[in-house]
N, C-alpha and C positions, 0 to 999 in steps of 0.2 A: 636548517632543521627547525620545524616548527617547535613551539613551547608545549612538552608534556607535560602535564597538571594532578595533581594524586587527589583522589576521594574528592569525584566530579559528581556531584547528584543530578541524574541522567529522567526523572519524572520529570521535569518542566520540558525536555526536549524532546515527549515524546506527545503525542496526541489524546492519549490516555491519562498521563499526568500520573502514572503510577511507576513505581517502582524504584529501588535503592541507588546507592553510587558505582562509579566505575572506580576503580583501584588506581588505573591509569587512563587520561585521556588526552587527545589530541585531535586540533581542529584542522583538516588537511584544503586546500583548496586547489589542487595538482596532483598529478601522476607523480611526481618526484616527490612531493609531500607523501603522496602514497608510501612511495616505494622504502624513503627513508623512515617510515613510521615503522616500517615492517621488518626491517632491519633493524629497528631498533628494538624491537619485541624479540625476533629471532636470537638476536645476543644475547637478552637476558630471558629466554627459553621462556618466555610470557604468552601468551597465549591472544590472537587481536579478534576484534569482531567489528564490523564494519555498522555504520548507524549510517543513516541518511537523513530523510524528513520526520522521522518517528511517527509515522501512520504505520497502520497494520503491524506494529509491534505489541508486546509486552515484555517488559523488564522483569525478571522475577525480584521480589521483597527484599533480597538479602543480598541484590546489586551483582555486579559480574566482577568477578576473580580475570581481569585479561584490562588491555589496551582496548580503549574504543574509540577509531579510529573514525572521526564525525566529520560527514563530507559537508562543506560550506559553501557560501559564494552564488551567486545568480551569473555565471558565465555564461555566454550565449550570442552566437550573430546569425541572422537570417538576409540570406541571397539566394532573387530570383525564384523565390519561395523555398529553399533548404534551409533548414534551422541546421547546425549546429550547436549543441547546447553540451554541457558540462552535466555530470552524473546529481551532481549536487544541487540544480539547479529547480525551484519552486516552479508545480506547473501550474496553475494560475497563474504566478505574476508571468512565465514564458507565453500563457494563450493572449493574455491580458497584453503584453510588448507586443507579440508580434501584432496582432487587429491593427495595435498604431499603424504600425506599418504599411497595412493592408494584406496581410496573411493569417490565413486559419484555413476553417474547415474542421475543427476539433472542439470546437466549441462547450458540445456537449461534457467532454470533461472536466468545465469548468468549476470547480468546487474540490474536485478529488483531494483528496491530501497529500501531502506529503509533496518528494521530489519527483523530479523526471525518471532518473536510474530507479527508485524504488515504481513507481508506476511500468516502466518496462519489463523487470523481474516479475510482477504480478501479472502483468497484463491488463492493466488497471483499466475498468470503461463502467460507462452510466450509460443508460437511457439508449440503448442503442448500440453506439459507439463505444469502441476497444482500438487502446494505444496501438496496436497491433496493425490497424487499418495505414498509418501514415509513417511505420519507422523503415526505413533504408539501409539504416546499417547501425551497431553497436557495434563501439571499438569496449575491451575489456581484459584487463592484463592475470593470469595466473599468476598468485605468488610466490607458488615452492619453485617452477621453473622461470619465470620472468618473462614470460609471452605473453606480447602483445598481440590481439588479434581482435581482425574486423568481422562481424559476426554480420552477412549479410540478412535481408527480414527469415526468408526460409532457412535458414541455420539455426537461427534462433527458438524454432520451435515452436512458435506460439500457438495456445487453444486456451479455450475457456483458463482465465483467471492462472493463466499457467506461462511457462518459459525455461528452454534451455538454463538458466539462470540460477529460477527455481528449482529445478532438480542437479545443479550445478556450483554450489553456493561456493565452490570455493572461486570460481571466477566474480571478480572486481568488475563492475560494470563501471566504465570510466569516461562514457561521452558516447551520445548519438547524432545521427544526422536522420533528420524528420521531413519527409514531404508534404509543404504546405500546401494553399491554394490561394492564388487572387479572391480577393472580398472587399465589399465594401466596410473603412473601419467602422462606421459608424453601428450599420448594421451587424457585422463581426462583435462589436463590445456589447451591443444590443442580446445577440444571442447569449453570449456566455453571462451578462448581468442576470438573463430570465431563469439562464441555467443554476446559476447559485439562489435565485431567487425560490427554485420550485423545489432545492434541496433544504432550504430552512424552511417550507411549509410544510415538508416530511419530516424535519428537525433532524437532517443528515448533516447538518452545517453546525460550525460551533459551538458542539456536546463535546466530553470528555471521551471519547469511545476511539476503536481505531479502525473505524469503518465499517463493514459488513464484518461480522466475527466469522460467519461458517460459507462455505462458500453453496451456491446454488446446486444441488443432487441431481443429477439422471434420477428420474424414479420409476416403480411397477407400471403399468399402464392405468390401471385402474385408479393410482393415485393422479395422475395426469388429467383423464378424465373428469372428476371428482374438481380438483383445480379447476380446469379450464368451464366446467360449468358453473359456477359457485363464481367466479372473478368473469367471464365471458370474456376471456382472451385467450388466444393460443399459446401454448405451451413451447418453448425456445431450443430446442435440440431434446427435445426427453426432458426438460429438469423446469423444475418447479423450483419457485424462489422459497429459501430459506426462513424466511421469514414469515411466509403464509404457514409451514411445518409447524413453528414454533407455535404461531398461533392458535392453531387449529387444535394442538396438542395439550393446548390451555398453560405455557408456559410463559406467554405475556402478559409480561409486569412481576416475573418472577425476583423474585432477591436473594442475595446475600449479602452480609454485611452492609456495607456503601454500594453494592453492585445491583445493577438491575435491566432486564432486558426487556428496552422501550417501550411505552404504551404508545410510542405512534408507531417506532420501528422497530418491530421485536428481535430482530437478524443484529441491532445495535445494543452489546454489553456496555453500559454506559456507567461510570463511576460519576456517583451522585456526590460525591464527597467523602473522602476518606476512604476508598477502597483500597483494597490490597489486590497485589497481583493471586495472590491464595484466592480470594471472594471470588476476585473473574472467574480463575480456573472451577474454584466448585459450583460457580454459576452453570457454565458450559457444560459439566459433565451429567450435571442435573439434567439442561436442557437437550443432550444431546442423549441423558438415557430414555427423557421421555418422546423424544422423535421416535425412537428405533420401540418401543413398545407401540405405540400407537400407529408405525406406519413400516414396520421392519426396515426404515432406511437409516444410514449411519452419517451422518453429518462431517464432514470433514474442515477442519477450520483452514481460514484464510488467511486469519491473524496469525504471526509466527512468538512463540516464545521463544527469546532471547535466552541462554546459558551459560 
């Protein structure tokens, strides 16, 4: 049984760098770690919440009343180009291992945050490319009943920014198997270096924030049009990026308190210092009433708050 620890302050472990302590926490790095975590919360009727790489989170101020049960560890082997990899497991340093190798093809996700398990629950993708393109199989255990199950790629659900997972949260995403590609590493470390490189010239790289806050809308046509002339690119399934909304709406560089949504990337609520989980949320509600006035569309966030 791993060591549970009381009144963990859970802001340094998240990307955002906001929010209170956990009551109870534990660092698991196993399915067994899992399971006896959970058991151990069941006995004393406590209530768990699973953490992974603390991207696309937010902690509320006043910290979570439950076990928070924090996945660890960079576990991972690749053969014959199949990654297996551990839920817990950082995708940078897994795109960044394998190239050594001579495996990718995922390049483009190089920078995302967070872990592997939390990028396959989102569906996490840049520039193109979505985790969704290379995964094979999620294994992911139920807690009330104790099943274990292989979630092949079509079980899983995947669409935009979305998954099985996500609208499933009580399954445990607990390990995937990933289809690689032969690459050259040199050129392989080449792409994903460009790739982080062209997200710190957007200043997506290395802010306080937890990535895109709201995710990309279907929108009217007429806003579509309007986009797509004004930027001279086409428009990606109906949906215009979030961040054009905000701007257009004149809510870039908006604040509150410590909070503020970015003058390079307005879709990023970024804690300038000293924000509070409260500052974000009145940030967003701000920005997402002035979407829906100026463009009747409702912004639905990406980021999850924790409870």
């Amino acid at each position: 049984m791993q060591e549970i620890r009381e009144n963990v302050p859970l802001a340094p472990l998240t990307t955002f760098d906001i929010g209170g302590t956990a009551r109870y926490f534990v660092d698991v790095r196993s399915e067994t770690d899992i399971r006896e975590a959970i058991l151990w919360a069941n006995e004393r009727r406590i209530r768990f919440i699973i953490l992974g790489g603390g991207s696309n989170v937010l902690v509320p101020d006043e910290g979570l009343d439950a076990l928070v049960i924090h996945l660890v560890g960079n576990l991972y082997g690749v053969k014959d180009g199949i990654l297996d990899a551990w839920a817990g497991t950082n995708l940078l340093l897994a795109i960044t291992a394998c190239a050594q190798q001579g495996f990718g093809g995922w390049e483009k996700l190089a920078g995302i945050p967070g872990s592997i398990g939390g990028a396959i629950r989102g569906n996490a993708g840049a520039f193109g490319s979505e985790i969704k393109d290379f995964v094979l199989m999620v294994r992911a255990l139920h807690p009330q009943t104790g099943e274990v199950r292989d979630f092949k790629n079509a079980a899983c659900d995947f669409s935009y920014r979305h998954s099985f997972f996500k609208d499933n949260p009580e399954w445990i995403i607990l390990r995937t198997s990933l289809q690689l590609y032969n690459v050259d590493p040199e050129r392989s470390k080449q792409l994903a270096q460009e790739t982080v490189l062209e997200r710190e010239r957007r200043h997506l790289q290395n802010v306080k924030a937890a990535g895109s806050f709201f995710m990309n809308p279907i929108a009217p046509k007429q806003v579509v049009e309007v986009f797509e002339t004004e930027k001279g690119v086409k428009s990606r399934e109906g949906r215009v990026p979030a961040g054009w909304l905000i701007e257009t709406a004149g809510m870039k560089g908006a604040t509150v308190g410590g909070a503020i949504a970015s003058l390079q990337h307005p879709n990023y609520l970024v804690n300038r210092g000293g924000a509070t989980a409260a500052n974000i949320l009145e940030l967003a509600a701000k920005i997402k009433a002035e979407v829906s006035k100026r463009f009747s569309i409702t912004l639905d966030e990406e980021a999850a708050l924790l409870r």
